[in-house]
C-alpha positions as CSV (number, residue, x, y, z in Angstrom):
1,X,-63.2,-7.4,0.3
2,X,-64.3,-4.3,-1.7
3,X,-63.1,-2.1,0.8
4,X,-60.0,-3.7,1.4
5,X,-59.3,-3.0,-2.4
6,X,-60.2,0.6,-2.2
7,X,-58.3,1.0,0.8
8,X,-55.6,-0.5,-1.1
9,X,-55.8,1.9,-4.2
10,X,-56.8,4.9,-1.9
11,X,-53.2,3.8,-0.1
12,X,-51.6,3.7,-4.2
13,X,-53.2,7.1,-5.0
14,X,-51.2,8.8,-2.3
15,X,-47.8,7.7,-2.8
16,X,-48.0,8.4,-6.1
17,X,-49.2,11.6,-5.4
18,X,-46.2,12.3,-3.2
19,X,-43.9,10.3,-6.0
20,X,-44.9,10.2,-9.4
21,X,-42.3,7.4,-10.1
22,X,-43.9,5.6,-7.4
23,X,-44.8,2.0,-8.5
24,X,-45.7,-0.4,-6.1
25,X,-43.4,-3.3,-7.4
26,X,-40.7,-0.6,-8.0
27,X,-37.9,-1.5,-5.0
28,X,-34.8,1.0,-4.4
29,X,-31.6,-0.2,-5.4
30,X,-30.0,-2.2,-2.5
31,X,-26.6,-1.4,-0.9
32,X,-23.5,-4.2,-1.5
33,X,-23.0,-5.4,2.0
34,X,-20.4,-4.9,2.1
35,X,-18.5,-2.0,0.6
36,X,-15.0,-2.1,-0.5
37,X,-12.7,0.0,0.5
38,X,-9.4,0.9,-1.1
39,X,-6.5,1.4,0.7
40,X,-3.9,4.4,-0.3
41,X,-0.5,4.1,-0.9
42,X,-0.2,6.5,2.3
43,X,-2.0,3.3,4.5
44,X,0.4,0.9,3.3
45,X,3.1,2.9,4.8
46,X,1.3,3.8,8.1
47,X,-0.2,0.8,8.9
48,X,1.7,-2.5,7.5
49,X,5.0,-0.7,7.6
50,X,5.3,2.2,10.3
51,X,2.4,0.1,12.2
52,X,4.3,-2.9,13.0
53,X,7.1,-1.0,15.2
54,X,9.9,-2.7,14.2
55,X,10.3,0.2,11.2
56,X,11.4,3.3,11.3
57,X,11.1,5.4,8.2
58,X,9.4,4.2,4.8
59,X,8.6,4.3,1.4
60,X,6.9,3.1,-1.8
61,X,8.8,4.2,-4.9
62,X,7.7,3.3,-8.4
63,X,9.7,1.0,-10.6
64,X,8.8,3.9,-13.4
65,X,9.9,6.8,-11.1
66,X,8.3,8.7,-8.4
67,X,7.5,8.2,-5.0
68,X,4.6,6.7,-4.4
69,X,4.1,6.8,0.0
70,X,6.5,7.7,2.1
71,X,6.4,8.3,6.1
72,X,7.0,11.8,7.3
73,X,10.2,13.7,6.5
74,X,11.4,10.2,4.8
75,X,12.7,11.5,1.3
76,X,14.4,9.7,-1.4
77,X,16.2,12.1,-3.6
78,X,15.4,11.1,-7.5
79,X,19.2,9.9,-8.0
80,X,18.7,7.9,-4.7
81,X,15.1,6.2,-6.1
82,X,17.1,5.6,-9.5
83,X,20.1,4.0,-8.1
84,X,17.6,1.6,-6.2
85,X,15.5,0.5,-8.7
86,X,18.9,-0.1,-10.8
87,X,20.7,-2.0,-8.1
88,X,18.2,-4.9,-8.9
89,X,19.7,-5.1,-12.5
90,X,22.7,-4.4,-11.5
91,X,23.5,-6.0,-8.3
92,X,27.7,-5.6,-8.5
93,X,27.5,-1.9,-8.5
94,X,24.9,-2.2,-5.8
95,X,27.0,-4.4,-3.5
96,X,30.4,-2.4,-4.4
97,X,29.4,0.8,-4.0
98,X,26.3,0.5,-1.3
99,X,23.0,2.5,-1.2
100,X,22.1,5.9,-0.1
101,X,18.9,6.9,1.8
102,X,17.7,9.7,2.6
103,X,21.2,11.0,2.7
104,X,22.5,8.3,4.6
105,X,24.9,5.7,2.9
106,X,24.3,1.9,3.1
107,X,26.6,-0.9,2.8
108,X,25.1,-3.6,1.3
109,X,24.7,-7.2,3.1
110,X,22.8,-9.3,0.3
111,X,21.5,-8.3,-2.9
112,X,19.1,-10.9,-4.3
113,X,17.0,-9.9,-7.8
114,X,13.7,-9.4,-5.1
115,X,15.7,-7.7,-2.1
116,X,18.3,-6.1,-1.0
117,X,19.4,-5.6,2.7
118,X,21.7,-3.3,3.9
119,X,23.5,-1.6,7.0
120,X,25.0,1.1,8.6
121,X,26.4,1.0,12.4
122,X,23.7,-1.0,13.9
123,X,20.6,0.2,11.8
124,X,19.5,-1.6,8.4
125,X,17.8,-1.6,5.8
126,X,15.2,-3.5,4.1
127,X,14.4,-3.1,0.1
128,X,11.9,-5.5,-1.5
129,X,10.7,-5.2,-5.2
130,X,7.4,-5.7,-6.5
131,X,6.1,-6.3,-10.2
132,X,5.2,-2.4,-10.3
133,X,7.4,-0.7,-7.3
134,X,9.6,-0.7,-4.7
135,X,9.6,-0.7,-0.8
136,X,12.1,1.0,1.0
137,X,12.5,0.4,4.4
138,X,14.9,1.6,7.5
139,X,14.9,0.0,11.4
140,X,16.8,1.2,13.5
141,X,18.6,-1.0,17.2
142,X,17.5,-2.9,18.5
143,X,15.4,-4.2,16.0
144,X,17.4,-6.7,13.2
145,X,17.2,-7.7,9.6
146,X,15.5,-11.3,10.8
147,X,12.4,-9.5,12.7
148,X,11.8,-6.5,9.8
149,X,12.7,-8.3,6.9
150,X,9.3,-11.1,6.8
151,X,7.5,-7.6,7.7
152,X,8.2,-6.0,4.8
153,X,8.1,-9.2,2.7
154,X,4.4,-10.3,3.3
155,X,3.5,-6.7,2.3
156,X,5.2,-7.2,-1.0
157,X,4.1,-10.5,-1.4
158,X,0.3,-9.3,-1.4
159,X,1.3,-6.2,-3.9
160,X,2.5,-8.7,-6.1
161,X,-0.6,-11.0,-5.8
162,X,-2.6,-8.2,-6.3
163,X,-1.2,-7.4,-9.2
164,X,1.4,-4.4,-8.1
């Protein structure tokens, strides 16, 4: 019994030795788990959007301004983001006048105070507003507003429940 208590202390001695902070009921802090992981505006694009293959070109603008994600060589000219975030205001002027993307003028199907769907030849487009911003999406044929638009909708539906 003696000996297995000096063998014990002889065991204390050294790790404290190599750490003086060393105590033997001191335990590290543990890892979570599971670690969580945020997602960039950039992944929301590439992989719920862009990902699905049924979309073409993408973006997230804010309801403040400013583009937030947007696919590669997809841009929204700051007149362009302004006019859509009005056109959910101001849906007459919207369904009058269309929507421009990227260059590229719209006319407009439906405007609804959460989305806006619009056309040109047989392409479309798919807008959906969030609490915070915007999603802007093109398809282009074969693909139709009735296979993109749930796509784009379940992605704004979990922006908004998350608070965005």
């Amino acid at each position: 019994m003696i000996c297995a208590k000096i063998r014990i202390r002889s065991i204390l001695v050294f790790y404290q030795r190599l750490s003086p902070s060393f105590h033997p009921l001191h335990r590290p802090p543990r890892r979570p788990k599971f670690a969580f992981r945020t997602m960039s505006w950039q992944t929301y694009v590439d992989s719920n959007l862009l990902g699905s293959g049924k979309i073409a070109k993408a973006a997230i603008i804010g309801l403040q301004g400013g583009v937030w994600a947007s696919s590669s060589g997809y841009t929204l000219s700051p007149a362009e983001q302004k006019a859509i975030v009005d056109g959910f205001s101001k849906p007459d002027s919207v369904q009058a006048n269309g929507v421009r993307l990227a260059g590229q003028k719209f006319f407009t199907l439906s405007v609804s105070d959460r989305t806006i769907q619009a056309k040109k030849a047989a392409d479309g487009a798919i807008i959906v507003k969030t609490k915070q911003a915007v999603l802007v999406t093109e398809y282009v044929a074969p693909c139709q507003a009735p296979e993109v638009t749930p796509i784009v909708e379940n992605l704004a539906d979990y922006l908004i429940s998350v608070g965005y």
